[in-house]
C-alpha positions as CSV (number, residue, x, y, z in Angstrom):
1,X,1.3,-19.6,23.3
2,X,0.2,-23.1,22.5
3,X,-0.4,-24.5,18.9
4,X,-3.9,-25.2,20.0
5,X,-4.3,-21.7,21.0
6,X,-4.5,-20.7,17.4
7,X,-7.2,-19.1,15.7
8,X,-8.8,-17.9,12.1
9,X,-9.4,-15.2,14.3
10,X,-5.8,-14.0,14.2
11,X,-7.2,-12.6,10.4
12,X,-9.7,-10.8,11.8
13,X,-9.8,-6.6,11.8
14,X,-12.7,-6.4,13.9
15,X,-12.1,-3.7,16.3
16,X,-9.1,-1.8,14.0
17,X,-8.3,1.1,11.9
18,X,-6.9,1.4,8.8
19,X,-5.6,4.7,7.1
20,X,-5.2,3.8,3.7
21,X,-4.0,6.5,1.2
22,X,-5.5,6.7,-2.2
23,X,-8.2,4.0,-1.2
24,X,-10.6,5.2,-3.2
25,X,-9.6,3.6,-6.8
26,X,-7.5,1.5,-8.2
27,X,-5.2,-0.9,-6.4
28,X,-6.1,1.3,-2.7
29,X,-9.5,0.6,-3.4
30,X,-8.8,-3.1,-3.1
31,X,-6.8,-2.8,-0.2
32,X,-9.2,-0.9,1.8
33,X,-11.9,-3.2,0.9
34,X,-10.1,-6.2,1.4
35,X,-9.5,-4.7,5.5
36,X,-13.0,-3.5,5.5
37,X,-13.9,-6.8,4.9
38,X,-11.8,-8.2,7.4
39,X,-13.6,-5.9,9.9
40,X,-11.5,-2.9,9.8
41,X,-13.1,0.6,10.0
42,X,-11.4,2.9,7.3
43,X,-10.1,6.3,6.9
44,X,-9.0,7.4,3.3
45,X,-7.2,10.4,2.3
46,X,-7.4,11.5,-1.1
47,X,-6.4,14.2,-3.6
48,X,-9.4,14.2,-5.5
49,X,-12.9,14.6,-4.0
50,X,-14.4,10.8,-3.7
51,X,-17.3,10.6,-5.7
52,X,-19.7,8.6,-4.3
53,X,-19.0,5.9,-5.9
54,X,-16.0,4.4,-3.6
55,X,-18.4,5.2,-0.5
56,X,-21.6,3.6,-1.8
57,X,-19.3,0.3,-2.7
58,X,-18.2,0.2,1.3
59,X,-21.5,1.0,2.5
60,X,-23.4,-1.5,0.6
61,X,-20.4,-4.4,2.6
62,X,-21.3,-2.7,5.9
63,X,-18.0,-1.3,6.0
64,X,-17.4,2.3,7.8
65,X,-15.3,4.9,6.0
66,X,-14.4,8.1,6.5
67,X,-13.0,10.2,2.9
68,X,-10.6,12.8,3.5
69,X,-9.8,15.4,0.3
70,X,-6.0,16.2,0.9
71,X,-2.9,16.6,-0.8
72,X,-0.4,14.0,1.5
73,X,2.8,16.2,0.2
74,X,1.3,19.5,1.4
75,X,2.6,20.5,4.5
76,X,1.5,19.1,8.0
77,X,-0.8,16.8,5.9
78,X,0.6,13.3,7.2
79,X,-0.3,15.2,11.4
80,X,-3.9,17.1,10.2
81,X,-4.4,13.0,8.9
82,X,-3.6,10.9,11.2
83,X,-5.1,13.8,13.9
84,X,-8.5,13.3,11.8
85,X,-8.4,9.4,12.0
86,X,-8.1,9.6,15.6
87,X,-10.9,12.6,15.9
88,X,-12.8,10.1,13.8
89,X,-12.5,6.6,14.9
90,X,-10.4,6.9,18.0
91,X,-7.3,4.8,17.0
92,X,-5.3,4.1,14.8
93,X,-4.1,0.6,13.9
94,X,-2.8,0.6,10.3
95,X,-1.2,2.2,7.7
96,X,-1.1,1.2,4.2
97,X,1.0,3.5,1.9
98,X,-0.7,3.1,-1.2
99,X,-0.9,6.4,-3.1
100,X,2.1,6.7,-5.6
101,X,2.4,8.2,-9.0
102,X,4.3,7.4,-12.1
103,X,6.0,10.0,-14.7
104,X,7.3,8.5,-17.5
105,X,9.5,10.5,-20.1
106,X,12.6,9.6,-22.5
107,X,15.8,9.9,-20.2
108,X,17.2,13.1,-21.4
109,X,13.7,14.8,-20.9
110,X,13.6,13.0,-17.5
111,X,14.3,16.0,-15.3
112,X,13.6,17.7,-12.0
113,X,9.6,18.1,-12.9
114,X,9.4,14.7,-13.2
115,X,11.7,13.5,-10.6
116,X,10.5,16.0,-7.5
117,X,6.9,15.2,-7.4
118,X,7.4,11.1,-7.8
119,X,10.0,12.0,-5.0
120,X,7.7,13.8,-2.5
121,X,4.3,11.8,-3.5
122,X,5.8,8.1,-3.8
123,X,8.6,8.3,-0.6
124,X,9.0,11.6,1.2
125,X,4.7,11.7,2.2
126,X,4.8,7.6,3.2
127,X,7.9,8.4,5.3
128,X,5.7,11.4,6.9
129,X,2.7,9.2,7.8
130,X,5.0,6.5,9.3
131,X,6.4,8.9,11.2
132,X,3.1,10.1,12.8
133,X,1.7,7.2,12.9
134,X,4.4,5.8,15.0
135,X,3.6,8.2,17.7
136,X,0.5,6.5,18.0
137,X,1.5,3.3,17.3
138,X,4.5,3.3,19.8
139,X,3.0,4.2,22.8
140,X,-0.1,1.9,22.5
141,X,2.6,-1.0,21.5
142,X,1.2,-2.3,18.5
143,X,1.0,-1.2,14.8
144,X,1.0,-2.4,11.1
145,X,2.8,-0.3,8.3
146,X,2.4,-1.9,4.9
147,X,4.5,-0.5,2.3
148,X,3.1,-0.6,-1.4
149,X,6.6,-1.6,-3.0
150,X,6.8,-2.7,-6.8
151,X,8.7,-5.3,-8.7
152,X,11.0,-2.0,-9.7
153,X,12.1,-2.5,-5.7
154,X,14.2,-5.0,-7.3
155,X,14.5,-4.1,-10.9
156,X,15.5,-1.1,-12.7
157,X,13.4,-0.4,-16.0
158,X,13.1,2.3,-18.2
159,X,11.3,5.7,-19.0
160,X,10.9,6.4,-15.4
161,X,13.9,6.3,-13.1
162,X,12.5,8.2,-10.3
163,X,9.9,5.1,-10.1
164,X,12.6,2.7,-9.6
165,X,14.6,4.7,-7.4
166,X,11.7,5.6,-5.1
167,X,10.1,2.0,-5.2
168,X,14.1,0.9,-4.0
169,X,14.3,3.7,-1.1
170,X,10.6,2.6,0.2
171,X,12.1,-1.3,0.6
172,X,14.9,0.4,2.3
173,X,12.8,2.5,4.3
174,X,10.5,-0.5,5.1
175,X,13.7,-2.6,6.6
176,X,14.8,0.7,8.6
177,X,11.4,1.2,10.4
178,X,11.1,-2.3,11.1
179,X,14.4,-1.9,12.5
180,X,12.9,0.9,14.6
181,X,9.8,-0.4,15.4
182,X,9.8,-4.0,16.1
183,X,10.9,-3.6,19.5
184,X,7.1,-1.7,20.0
185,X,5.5,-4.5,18.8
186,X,4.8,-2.2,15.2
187,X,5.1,-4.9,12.2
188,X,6.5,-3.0,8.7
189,X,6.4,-4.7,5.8
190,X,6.0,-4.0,2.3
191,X,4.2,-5.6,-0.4
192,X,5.3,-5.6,-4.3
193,X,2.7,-6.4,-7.1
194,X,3.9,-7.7,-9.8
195,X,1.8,-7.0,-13.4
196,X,-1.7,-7.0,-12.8
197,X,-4.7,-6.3,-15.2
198,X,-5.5,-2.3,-14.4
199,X,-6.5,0.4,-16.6
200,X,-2.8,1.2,-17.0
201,X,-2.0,-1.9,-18.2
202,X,-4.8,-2.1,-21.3
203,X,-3.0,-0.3,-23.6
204,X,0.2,-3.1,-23.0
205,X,-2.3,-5.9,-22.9
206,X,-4.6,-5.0,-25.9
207,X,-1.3,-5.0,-28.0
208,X,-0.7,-8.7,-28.8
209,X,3.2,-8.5,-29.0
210,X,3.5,-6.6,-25.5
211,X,1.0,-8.7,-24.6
212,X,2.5,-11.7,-24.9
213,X,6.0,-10.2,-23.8
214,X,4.8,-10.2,-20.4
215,X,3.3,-12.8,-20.1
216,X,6.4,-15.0,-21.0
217,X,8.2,-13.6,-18.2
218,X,5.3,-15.0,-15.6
219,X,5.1,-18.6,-14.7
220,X,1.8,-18.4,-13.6
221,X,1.3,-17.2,-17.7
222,X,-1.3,-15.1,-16.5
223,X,-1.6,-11.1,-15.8
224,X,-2.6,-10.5,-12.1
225,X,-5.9,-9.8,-11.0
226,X,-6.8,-7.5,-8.6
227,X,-8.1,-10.2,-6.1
228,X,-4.9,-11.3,-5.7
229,X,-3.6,-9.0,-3.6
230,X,-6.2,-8.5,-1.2
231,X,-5.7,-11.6,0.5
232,X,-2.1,-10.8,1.3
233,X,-2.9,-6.8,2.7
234,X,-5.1,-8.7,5.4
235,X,-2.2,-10.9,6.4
236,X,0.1,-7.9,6.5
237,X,-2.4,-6.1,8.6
238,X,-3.6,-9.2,10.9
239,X,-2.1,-10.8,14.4
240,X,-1.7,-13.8,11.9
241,X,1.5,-11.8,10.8
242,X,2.9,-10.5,14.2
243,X,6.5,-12.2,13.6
244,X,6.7,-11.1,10.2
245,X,8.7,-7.7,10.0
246,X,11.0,-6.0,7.7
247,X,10.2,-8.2,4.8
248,X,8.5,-7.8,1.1
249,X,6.1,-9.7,-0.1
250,X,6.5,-10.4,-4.1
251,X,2.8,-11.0,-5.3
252,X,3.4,-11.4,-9.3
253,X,2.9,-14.9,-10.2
254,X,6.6,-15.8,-10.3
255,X,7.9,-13.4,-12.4
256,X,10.8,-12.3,-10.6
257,X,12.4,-15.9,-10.7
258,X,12.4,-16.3,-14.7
């Protein structure tokens, strides 16, 4: 292909489909709106009922979505999903595992309650959908995974080990399907936010000493806003990124390098 051949349409997702779990609030939300903006249509399972509110958001950007009420660890859920996206829109083009959860206890306490369900929400159900959607995605010779990683891919942190561990096994698990996959033309990457200002996050950032703790650990001295990730889910999801593969994409201001 020649330089001159290149395009701002390589960013466009007119014409795709996106699955993105847990799409519907939060973080997800932001994702799927960032591809629905990008042109994408969108199919979102999620554990609780949508609302209204998520759907009226899309529908007043034009954007068509399909809500799905499911639990992703149940079983056959990742098939009876990716089976209704196809019903739905006819194809599927992307995956974005977003939906993850966080236990947090005092290590002793940490046990199997807490450990199992981080372990079958935050790694075995992504692994599930990747795997179904590679039968789609293989035989039509093009796909996008995106992983949602963490900083805690690299780090270890405390009061929830099962996050660090299952954030670690999904960069793993990102590098082994790309290892997979590439040769089909199916792109996996993953992408880690660093700390962003979310509901989580106010109690940390209405506390001036935790606050500030944070903050001098980011360059940019600022707490992420949600904006900034939606730019890079596009890329992830776009032609623009068709020779990047296996690799995590840090979005946290710097704070992994201080």
């Amino acid at each position: 292909m020649r330089i001159e051949d290149f395009s701002l349409d390589f960013f466009s997702l007119h014409g795709k489909t996106a699955i993105i779990t847990g799409g519907n609030t939060g973080l997800g939300q932001a994702y799927a709106l960032a591809l629905g903006k990008a042109g994408a249509k969108l199919f979102i399972p999620t554990i609780k009922e949508e609302d209204g509110a998520c759907k009226a958001l899309f529908e007043q950007e034009d954007i068509e979505a399909e809500f799905m009420t499911v639990d992703i660890t149940a079983d056959g859920a990742p098939a009876r999903i990716v089976q209704a996206c196809i019903e739905r829109f006819g194809r599927l083009d992307i995956l974005v595992n977003n939906a993850g959860i966080c236990r947090i206890n005092e290590v002793l306490d940490f046990g199997r309650k807490d450990w199992d369900p981080m372990i079958h929400v935050n790694l075995t159900a992504a692994f599930e959908l990747s795997h179904e959607a590679a039968k789609v995605m293989i035989p039509q010779r093009s796909g996008k995974i995106i992983n949602i990683c963490s900083l805690f891919s690299f780090l270890g942190g405390q009061w929830s080990p099962a996050y660090a561990a299952t954030k670690h096994a999904l960069a793993g698990f990102t590098k082994a399907y790309c290892d997979e996959l590439a040769q089909y033309n199916i792109q996996v990457n993953g992408i880690a936010p660093g700390y962003y200002a979310t509901d989580i996050t106010l109690e940390t950032r209405s506390n001036p000493e935790t606050n500030q703790r944070v903050l001098d650990h980011i360059p940019a001295n600022r707490w992420g806003e949600t904006q900034d990730l939606m730019g890079t889910v596009v890329y992830l999801a776009s032609k623009a990124s068709d020779y990047v593969n296996g690799h995590l994409v840090v979005v946290d201001g710097g704070y992994l390098v201080r």
